[in-house]
BAMAR-318830 format. One record per residue (C-alpha): x, z, y; residue number from 0; chain; residue in one letter. Coordinates in Angstrom, 2 decimals. Example, Ala and Ser with C-alpha at 12.3 -4.5 7.8 and 13.67 -1.06 7.14 Angstrom:
2
+---------+---------+---------+-----+-------+-----+
!      xx !      zz !      yy !   n ! chain ! res !
+---------+---------+---------+-----+-------+-----+
!   12.30 !    7.80 !   -4.50 !   0 !     A !   A !
!   13.67 !    7.14 !   -1.06 !   1 !     A !   S !
+---------+---------+---------+-----+-------+-----+
This chain:
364
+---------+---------+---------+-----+-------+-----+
!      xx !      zz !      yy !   n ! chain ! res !
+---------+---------+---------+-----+-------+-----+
!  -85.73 !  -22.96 !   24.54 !   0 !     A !   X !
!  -87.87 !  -20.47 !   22.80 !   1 !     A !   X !
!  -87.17 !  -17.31 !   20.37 !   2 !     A !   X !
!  -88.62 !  -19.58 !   17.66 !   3 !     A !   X !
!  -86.53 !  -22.72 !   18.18 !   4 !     A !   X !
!  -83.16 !  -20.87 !   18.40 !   5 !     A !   X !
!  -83.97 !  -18.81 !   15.38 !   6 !     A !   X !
!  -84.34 !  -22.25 !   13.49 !   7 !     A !   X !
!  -80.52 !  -23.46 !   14.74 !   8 !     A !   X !
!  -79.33 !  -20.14 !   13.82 !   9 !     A !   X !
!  -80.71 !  -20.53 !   10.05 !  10 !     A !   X !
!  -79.33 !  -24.26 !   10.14 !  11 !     A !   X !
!  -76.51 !  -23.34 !   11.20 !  12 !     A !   X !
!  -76.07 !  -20.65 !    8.09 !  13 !     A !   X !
!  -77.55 !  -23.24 !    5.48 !  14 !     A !   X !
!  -74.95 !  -25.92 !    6.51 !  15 !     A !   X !
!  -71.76 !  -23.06 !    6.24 !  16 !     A !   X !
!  -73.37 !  -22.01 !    2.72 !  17 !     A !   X !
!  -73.17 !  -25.68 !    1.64 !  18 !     A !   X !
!  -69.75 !  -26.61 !    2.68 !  19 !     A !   X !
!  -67.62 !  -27.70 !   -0.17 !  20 !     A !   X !
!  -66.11 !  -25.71 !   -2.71 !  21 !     A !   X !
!  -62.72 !  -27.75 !   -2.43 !  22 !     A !   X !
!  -61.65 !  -26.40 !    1.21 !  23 !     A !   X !
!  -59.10 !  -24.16 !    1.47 !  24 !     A !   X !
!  -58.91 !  -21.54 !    4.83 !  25 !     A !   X !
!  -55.43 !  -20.33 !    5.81 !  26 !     A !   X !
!  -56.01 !  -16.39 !    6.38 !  27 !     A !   X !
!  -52.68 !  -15.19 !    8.84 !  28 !     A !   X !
!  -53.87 !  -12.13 !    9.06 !  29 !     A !   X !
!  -51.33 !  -10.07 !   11.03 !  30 !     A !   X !
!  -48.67 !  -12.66 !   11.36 !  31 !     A !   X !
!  -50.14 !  -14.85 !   14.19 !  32 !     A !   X !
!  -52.82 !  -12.21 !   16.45 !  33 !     A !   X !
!  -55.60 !  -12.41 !   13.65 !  34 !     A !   X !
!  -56.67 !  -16.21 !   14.03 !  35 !     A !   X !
!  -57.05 !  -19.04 !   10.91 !  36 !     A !   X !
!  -56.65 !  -22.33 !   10.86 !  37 !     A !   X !
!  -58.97 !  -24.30 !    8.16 !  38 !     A !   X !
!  -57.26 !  -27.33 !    5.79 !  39 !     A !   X !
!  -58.52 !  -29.61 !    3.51 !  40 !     A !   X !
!  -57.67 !  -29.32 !   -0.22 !  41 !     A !   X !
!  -58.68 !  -29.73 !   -3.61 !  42 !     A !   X !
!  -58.45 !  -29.00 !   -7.11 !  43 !     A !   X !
!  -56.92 !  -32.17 !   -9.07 !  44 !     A !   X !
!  -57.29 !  -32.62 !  -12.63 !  45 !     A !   X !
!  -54.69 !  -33.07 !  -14.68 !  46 !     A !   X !
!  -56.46 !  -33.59 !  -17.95 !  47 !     A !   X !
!  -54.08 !  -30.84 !  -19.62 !  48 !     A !   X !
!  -53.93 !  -27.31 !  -20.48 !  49 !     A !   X !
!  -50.05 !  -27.21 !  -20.52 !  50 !     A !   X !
!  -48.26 !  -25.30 !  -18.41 !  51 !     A !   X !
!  -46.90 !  -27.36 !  -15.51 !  52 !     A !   X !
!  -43.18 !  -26.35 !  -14.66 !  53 !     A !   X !
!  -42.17 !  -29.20 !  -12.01 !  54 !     A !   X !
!  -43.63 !  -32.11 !   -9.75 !  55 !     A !   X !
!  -41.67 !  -34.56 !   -7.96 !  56 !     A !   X !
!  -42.79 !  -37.53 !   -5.80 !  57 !     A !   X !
!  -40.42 !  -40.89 !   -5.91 !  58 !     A !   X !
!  -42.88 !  -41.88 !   -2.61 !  59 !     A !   X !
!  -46.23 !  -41.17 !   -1.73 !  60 !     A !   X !
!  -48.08 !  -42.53 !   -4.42 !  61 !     A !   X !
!  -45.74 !  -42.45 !   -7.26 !  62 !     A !   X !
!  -45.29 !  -38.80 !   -8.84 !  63 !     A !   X !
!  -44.38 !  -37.24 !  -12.10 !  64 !     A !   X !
!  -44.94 !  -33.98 !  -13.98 !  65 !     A !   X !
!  -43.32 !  -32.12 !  -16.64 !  66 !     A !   X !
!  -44.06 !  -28.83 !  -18.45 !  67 !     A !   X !
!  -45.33 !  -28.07 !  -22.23 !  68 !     A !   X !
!  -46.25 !  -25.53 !  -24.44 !  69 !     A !   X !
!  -43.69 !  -22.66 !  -25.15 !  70 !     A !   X !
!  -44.13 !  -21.04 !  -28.70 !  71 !     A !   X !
!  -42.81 !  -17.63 !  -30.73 !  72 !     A !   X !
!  -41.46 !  -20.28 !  -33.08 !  73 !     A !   X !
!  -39.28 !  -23.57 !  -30.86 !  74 !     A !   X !
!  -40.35 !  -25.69 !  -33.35 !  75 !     A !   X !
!  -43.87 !  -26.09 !  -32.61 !  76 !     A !   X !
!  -42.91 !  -26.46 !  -29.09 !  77 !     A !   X !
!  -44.62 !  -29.54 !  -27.07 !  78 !     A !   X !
!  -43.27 !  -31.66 !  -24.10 !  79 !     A !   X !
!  -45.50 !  -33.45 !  -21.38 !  80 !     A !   X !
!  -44.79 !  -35.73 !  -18.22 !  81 !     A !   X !
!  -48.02 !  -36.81 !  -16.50 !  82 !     A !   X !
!  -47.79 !  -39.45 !  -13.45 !  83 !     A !   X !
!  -49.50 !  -41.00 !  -10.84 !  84 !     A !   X !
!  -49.76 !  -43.88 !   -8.57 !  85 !     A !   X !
!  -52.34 !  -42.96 !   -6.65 !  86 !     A !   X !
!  -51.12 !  -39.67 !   -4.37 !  87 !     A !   X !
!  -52.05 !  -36.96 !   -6.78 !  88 !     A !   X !
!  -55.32 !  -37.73 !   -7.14 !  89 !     A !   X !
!  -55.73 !  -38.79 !  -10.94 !  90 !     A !   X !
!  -52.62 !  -38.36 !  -13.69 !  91 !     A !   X !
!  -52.22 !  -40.06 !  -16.54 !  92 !     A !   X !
!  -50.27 !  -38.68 !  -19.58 !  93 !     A !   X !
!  -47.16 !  -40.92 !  -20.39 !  94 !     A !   X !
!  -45.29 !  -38.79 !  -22.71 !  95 !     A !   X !
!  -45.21 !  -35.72 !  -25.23 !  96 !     A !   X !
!  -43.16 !  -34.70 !  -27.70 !  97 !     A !   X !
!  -42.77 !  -31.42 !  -30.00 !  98 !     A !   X !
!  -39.58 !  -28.86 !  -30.91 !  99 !     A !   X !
!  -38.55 !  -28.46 !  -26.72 ! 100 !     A !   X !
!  -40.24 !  -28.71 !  -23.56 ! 101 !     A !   X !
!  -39.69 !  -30.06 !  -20.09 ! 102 !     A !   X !
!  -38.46 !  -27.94 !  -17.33 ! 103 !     A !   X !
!  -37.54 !  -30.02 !  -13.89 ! 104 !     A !   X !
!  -37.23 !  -33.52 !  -12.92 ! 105 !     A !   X !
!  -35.99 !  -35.31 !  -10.60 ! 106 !     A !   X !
!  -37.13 !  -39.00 !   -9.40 ! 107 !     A !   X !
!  -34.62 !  -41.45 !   -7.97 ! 108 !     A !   X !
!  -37.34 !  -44.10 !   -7.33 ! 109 !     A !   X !
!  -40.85 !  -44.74 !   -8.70 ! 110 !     A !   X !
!  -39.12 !  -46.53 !  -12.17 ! 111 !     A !   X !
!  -36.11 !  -44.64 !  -12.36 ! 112 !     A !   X !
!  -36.58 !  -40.37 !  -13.46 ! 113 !     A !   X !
!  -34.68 !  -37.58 !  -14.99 ! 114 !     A !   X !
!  -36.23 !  -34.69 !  -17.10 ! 115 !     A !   X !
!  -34.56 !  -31.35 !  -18.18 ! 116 !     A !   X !
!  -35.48 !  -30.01 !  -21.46 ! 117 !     A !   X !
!  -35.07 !  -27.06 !  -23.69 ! 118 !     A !   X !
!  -32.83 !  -29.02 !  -26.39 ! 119 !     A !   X !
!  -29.59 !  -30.30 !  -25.67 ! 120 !     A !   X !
!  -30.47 !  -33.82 !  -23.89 ! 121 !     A !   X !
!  -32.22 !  -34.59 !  -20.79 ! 122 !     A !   X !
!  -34.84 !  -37.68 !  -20.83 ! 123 !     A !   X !
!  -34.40 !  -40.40 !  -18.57 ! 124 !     A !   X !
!  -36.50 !  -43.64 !  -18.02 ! 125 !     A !   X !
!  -35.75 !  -46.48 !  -15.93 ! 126 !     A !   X !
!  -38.80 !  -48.24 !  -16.29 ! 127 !     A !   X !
!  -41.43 !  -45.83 !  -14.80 ! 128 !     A !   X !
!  -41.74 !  -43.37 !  -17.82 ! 129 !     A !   X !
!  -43.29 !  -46.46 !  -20.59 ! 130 !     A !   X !
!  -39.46 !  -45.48 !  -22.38 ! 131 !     A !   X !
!  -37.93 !  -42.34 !  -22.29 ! 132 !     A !   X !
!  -34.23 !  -42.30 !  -23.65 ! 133 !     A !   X !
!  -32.43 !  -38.95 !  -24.58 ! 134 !     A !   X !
!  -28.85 !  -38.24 !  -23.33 ! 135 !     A !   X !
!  -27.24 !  -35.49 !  -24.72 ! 136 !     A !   X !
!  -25.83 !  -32.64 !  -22.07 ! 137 !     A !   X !
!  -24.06 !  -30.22 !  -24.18 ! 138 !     A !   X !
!  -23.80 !  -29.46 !  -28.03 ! 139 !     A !   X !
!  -25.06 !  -25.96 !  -27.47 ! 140 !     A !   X !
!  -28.34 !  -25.56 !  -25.95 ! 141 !     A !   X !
!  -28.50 !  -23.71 !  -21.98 ! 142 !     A !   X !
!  -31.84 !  -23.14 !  -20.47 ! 143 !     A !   X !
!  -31.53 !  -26.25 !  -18.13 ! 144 !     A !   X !
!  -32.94 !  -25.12 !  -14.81 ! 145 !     A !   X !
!  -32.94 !  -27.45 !  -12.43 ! 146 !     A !   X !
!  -31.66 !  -31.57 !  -11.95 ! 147 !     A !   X !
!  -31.15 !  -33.10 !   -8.48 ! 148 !     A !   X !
!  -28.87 !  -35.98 !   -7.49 ! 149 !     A !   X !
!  -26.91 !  -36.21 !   -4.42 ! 150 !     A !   X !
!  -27.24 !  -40.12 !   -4.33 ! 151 !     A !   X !
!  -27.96 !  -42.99 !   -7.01 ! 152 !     A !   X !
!  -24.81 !  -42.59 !   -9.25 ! 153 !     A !   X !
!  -23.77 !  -38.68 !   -8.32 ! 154 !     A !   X !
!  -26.53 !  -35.77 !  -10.04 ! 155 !     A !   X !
!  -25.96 !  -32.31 !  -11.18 ! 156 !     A !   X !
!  -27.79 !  -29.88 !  -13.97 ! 157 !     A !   X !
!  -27.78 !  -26.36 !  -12.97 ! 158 !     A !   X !
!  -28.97 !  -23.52 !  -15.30 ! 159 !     A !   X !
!  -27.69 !  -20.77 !  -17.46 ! 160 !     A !   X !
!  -26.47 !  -19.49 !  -21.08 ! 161 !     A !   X !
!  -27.04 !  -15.71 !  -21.26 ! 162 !     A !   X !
!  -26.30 !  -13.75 !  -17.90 ! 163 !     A !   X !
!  -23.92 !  -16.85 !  -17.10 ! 164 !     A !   X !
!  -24.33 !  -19.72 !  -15.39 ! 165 !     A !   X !
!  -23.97 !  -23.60 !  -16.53 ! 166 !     A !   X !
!  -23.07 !  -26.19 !  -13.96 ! 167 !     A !   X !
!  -22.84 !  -29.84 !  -15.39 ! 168 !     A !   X !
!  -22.16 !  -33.10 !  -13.18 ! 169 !     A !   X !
!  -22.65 !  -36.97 !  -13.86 ! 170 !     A !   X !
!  -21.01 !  -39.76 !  -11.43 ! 171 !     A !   X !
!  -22.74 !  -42.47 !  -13.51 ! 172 !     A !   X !
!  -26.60 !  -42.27 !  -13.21 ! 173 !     A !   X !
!  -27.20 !  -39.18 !  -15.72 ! 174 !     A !   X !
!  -25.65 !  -41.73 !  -18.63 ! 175 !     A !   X !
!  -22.84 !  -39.07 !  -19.22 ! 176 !     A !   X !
!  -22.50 !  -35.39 !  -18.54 ! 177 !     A !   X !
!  -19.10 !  -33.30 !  -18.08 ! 178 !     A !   X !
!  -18.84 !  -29.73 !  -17.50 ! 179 !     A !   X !
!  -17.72 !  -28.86 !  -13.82 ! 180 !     A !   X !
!  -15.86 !  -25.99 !  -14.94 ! 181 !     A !   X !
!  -13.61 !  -27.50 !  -17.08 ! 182 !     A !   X !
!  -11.03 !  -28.24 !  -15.01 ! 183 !     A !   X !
!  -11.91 !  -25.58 !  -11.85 ! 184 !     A !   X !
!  -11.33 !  -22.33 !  -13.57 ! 185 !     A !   X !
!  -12.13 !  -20.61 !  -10.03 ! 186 !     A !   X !
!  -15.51 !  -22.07 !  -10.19 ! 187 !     A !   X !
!  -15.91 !  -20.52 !  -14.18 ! 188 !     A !   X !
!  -15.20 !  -17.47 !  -13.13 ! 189 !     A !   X !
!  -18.03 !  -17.37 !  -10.31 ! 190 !     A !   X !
!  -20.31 !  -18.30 !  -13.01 ! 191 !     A !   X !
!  -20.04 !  -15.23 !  -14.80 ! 192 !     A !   X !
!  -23.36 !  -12.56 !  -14.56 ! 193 !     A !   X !
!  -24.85 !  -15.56 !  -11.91 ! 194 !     A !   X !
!  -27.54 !  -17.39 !  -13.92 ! 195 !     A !   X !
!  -28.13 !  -20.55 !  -11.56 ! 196 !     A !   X !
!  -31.47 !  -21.42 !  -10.75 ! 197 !     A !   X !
!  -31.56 !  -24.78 !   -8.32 ! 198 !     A !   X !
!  -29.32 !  -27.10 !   -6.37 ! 199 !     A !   X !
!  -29.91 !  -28.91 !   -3.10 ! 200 !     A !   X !
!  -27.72 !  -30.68 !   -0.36 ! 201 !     A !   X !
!  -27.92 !  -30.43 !    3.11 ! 202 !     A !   X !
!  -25.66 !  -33.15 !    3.58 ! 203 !     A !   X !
!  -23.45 !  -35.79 !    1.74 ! 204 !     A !   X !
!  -20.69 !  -32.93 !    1.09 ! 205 !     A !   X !
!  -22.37 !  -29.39 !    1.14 ! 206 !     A !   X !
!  -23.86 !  -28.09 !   -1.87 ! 207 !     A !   X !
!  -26.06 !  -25.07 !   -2.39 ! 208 !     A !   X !
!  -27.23 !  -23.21 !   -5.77 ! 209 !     A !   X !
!  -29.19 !  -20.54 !   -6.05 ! 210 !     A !   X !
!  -28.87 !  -17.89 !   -8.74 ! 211 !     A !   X !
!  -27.65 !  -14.13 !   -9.98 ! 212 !     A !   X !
!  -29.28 !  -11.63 !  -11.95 ! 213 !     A !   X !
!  -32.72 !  -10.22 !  -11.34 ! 214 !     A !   X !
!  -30.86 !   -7.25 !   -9.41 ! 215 !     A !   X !
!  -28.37 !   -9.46 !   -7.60 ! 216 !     A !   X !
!  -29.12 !  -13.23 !   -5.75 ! 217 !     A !   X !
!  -26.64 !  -15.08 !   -4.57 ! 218 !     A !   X !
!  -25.87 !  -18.51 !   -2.79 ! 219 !     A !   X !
!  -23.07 !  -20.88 !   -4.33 ! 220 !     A !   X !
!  -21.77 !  -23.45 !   -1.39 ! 221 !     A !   X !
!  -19.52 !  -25.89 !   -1.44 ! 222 !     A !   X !
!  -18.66 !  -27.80 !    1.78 ! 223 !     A !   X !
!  -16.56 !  -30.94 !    0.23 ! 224 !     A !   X !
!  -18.82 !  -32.28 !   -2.54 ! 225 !     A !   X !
!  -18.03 !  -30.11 !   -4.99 ! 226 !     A !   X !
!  -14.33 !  -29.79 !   -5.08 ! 227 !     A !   X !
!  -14.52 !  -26.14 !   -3.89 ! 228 !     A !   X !
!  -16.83 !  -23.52 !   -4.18 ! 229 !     A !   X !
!  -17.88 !  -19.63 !   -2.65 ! 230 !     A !   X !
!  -20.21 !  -16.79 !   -3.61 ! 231 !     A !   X !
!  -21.86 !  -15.27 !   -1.50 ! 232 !     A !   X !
!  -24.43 !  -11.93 !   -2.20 ! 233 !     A !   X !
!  -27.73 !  -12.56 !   -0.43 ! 234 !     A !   X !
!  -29.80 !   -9.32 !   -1.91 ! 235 !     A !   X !
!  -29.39 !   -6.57 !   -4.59 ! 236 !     A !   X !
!  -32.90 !   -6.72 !   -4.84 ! 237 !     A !   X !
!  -33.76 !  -10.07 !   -6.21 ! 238 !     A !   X !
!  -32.16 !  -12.81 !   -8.01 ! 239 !     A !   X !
!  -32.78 !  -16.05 !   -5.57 ! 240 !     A !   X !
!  -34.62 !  -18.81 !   -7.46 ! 241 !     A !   X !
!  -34.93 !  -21.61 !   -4.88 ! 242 !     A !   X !
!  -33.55 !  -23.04 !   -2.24 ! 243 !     A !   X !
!  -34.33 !  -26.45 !    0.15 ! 244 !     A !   X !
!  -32.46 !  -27.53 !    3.55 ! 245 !     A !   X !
!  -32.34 !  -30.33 !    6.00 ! 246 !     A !   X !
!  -29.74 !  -30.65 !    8.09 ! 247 !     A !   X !
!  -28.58 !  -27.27 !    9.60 ! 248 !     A !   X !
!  -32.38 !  -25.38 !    8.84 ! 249 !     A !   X !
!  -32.99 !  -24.09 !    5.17 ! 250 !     A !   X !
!  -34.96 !  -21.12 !    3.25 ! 251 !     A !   X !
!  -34.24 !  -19.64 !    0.04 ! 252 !     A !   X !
!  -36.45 !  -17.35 !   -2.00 ! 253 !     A !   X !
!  -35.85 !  -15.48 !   -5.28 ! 254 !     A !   X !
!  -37.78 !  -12.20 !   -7.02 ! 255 !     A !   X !
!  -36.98 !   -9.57 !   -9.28 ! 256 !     A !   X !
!  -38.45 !  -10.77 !  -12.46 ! 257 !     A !   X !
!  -41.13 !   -8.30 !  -12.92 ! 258 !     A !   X !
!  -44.48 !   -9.57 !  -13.67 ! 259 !     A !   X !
!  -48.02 !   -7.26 !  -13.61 ! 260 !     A !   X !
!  -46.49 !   -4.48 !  -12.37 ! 261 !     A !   X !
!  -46.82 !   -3.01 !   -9.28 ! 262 !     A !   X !
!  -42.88 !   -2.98 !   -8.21 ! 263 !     A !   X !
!  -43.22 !   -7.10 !   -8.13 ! 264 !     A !   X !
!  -41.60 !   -8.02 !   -5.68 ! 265 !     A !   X !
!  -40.05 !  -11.30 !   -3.48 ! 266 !     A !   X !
!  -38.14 !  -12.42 !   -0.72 ! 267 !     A !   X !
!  -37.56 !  -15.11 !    1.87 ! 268 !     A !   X !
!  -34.57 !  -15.93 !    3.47 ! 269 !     A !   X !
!  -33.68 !  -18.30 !    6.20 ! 270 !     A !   X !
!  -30.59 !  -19.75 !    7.36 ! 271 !     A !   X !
!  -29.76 !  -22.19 !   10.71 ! 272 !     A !   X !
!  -26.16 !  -22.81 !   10.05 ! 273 !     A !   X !
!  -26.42 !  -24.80 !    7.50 ! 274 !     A !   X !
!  -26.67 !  -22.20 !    4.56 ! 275 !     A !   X !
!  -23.33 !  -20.31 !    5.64 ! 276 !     A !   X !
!  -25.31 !  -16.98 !    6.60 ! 277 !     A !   X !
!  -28.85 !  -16.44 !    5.57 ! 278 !     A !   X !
!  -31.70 !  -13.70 !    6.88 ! 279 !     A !   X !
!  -34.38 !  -11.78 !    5.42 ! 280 !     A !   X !
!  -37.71 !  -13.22 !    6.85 ! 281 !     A !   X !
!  -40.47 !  -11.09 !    7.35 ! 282 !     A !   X !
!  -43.55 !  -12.87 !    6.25 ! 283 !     A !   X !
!  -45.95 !   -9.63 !    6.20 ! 284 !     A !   X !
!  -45.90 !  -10.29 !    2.08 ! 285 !     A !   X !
!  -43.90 !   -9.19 !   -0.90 ! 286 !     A !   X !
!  -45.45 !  -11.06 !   -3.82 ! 287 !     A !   X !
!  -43.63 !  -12.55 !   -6.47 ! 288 !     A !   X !
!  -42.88 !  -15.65 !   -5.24 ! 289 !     A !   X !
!  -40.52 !  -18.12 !   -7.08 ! 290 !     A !   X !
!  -40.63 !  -22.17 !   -5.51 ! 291 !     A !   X !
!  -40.46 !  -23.57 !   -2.10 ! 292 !     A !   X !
!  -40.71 !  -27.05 !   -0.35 ! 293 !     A !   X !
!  -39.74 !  -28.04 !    2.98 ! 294 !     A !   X !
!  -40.92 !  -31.16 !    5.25 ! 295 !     A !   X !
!  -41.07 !  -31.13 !    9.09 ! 296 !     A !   X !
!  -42.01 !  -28.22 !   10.22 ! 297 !     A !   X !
!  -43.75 !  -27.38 !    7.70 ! 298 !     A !   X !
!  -42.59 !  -24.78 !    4.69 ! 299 !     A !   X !
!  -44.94 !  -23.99 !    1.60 ! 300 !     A !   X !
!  -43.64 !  -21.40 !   -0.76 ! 301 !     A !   X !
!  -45.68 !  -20.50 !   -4.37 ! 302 !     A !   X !
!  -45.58 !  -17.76 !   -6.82 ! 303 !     A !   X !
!  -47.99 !  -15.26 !   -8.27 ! 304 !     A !   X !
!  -50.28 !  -11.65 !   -7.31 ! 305 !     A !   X !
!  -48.97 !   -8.41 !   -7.41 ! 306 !     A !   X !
!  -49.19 !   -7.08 !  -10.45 ! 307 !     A !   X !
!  -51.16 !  -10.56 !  -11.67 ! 308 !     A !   X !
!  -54.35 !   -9.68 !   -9.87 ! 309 !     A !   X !
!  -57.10 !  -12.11 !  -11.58 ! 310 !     A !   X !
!  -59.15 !  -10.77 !   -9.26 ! 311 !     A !   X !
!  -58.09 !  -13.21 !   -6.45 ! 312 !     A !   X !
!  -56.47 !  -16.63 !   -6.01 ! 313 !     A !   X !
!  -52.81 !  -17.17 !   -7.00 ! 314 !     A !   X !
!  -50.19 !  -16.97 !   -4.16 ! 315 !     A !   X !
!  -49.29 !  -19.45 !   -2.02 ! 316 !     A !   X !
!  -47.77 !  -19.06 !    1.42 ! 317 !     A !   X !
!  -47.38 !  -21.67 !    4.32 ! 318 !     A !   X !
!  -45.63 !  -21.89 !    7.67 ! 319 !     A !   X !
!  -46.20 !  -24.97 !    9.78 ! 320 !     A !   X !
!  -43.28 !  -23.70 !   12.90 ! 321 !     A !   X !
!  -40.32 !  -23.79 !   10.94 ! 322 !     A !   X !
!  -41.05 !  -19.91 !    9.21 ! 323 !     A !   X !
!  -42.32 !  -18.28 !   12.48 ! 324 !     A !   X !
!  -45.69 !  -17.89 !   11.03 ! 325 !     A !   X !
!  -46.89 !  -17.40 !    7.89 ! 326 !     A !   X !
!  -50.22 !  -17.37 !    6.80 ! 327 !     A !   X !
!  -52.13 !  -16.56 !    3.37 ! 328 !     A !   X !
!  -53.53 !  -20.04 !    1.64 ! 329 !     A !   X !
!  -56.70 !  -19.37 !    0.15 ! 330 !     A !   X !
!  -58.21 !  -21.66 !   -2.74 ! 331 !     A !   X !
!  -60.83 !  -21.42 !   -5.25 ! 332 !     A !   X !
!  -59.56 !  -20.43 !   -8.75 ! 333 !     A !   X !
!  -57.23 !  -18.18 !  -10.08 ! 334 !     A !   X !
!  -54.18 !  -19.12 !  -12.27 ! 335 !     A !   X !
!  -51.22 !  -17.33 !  -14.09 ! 336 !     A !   X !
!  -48.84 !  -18.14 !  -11.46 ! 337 !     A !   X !
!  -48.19 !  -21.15 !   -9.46 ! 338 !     A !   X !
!  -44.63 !  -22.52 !  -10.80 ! 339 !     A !   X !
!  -43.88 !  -25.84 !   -8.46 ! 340 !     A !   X !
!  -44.07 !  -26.89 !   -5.32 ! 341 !     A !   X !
!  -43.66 !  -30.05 !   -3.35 ! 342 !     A !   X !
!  -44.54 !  -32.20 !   -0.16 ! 343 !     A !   X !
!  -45.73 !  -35.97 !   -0.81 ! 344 !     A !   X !
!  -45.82 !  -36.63 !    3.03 ! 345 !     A !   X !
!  -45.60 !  -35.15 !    6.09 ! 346 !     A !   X !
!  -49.09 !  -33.96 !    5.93 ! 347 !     A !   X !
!  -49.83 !  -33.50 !    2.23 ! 348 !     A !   X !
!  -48.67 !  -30.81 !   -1.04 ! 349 !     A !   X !
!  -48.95 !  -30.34 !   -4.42 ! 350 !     A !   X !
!  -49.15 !  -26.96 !   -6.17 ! 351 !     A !   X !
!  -48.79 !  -26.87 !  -10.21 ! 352 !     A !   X !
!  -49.14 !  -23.81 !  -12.25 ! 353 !     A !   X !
!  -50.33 !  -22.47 !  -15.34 ! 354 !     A !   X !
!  -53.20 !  -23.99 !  -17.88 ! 355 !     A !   X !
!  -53.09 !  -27.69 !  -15.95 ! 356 !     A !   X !
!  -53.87 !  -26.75 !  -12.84 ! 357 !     A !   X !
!  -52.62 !  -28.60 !   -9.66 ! 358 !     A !   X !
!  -53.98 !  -28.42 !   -6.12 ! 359 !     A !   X !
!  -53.35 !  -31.06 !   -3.20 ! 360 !     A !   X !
!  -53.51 !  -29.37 !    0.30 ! 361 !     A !   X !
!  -53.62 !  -31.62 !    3.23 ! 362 !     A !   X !
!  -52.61 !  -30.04 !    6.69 ! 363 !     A !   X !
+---------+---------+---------+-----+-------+-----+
């Protein structure tokens, strides 16, 4: 082959990497794996909003729903969203929006059957695939409703906080009514005082876990027997914890310290293989704010924001496919305020949501 006809691949080869598509995304692992990267697919899905997106949930792998809104100096003028789709992520389709609150979390219990948190005193809740929305009233004072999740069809719980305290509120009858769980467990109220809680999940039919605390304290709240009993335990005096997902005996929990553009930003990851009864710091080579995870397989994807909200370069997002061994960087194309949600609609695919509308779908 001669000089002439090489130097012709070379500048092929170049013109075909300048043209690839501006939808890929490149895991950079920088130090955390020897210096290698490992490219993915992904790509920027519209959402035909500027809203802020707070949540995403997937009932199965084509049905999914999101909530979020508008969040004003005056709550009045307030507006409410869910978006959903049938098709994997790819288009959504506004089904709902309402003014004076917004949406927070949801949770899906099948494609027809959803729950929505709000900044009022109800929760929304459709049972016929989000065409009628029907408010059920949680309290008579309004709490800042973090986080719904249901431990089967009939059994769900609210978690979230008034002030520095936390609010824990339990249904056994499909979301229709609410009670307080600390109403009769006045151990329980006083473990809710200066521990703002953040999210629930269950690692089995009996044990519980909530995250929460204070921006300068996170802590773990576990119960072992469905809720009869609880314990508190202190994961960091750095952060408060804001997240936390498990299967079986293998879970992670993150949190931050509630600073935003500023260089002391800072967040954590913790791990825990005994079924959330110890947990460990994990060192993932990065401190950034980070705030959600989601957890399928192997795989762990965990979202937040730039130190010090660095426009500069694409928002945060972090992704392990051995269980947390590795972590790597996920790159993508546009920069956001913050990614606030994240969540696995199969084995091999996730959804970020964030700021302004935006959503991206990463497939491993």
């Amino acid at each position: 082959m001669n000089k002439k006809t090489i130097l012709q691949l070379v500048l092929i080869l170049l013109l075909f990497g300048a043209c690839s598509s501006d939808n890929s995304i490149e895991t950079d692992n920088g130090d955390t794996d020897g210096g290698t990267s490992t490219s993915i697919v992904g790509a920027t899905m519209a959402t035909n909003t500027n809203k802020e997106l707070n949540a995403v949930y997937f009932a199965n792998e084509t049905v999914g729903y999101i909530v979020g809104g508008d969040v004003t100096l005056n709550a009045a003028n307030d507006t409410a969203i869910i978006l959903k789709t049938t098709d994997g992520g790819v288009t959504w389709n506004s089904i709902y929006s309402d003014t004076g609150f917004y949406a927070i979390s949801m949770y899906a219990a099948s494609p027809t059957v959803a729950y929505v948190t709000t900044t009022a005193n109800f929760i929304l809740k459709t049972i016929d695939g989000g065409t009628t929305w029907e408010r059920i009233e949680i309290a008579t004072d309004d709490f800042f409703m973090s986080h719904i999740n249901f431990s089967n069809t009939n059994t769900g719980y609210i978690v979230g906080s008034k002030n520095a305290n936390g609010v824990l509120y339990k249904t056994i009858d499909a979301g229709n009514t609410w009670v307080d769980a600390t109403e009769s467990d006045t151990v329980l109220s006083g473990l809710l005082i200066d521990n703002q809680l953040t999210s629930i999940e269950f690692s089995s039919t009996n044990t519980i876990l909530i995250s929460g605390g204070l921006w300068n304290n996170g802590t773990i709240l576990r119960s072992t027997d469905a809720g009869d009993t609880w314990n508190k335990n202190t994961i960091s005096g750095n952060i408060k914890t804001t997240d936390v997902n498990i299967v079986g005996s293998l879970g992670f929990l993150v949190g931050n310290n509630g600073v935003i553009n500023g260089s002391s930003e800072l967040g954590e990851l913790y791990k825990t293989i005994d079924n959330g009864e110890t947990w460990n710091l994990v060192d993932t080579d990065f401190n950034n704010r980070i705030s959600r995870l989601s957890y399928k397989g192997e795989a762990i994807c965990i979202v937040g924001r730039n130190k010090a909200n660095d426009l500069s370069n694409p928002e945060f997002l972090m992704l392990s496919k051995d269980n947390g061994n590795a972590w790597s960087r996920v790159e993508h194309d546009f920069v956001v305020a913050g990614w606030n949600d994240v969540t696995f609609i199969s084995e091999t695919k996730i959804i970020a949501v964030g700021y302004n509308g935006r959503s991206v779908l990463i497939e491993l």
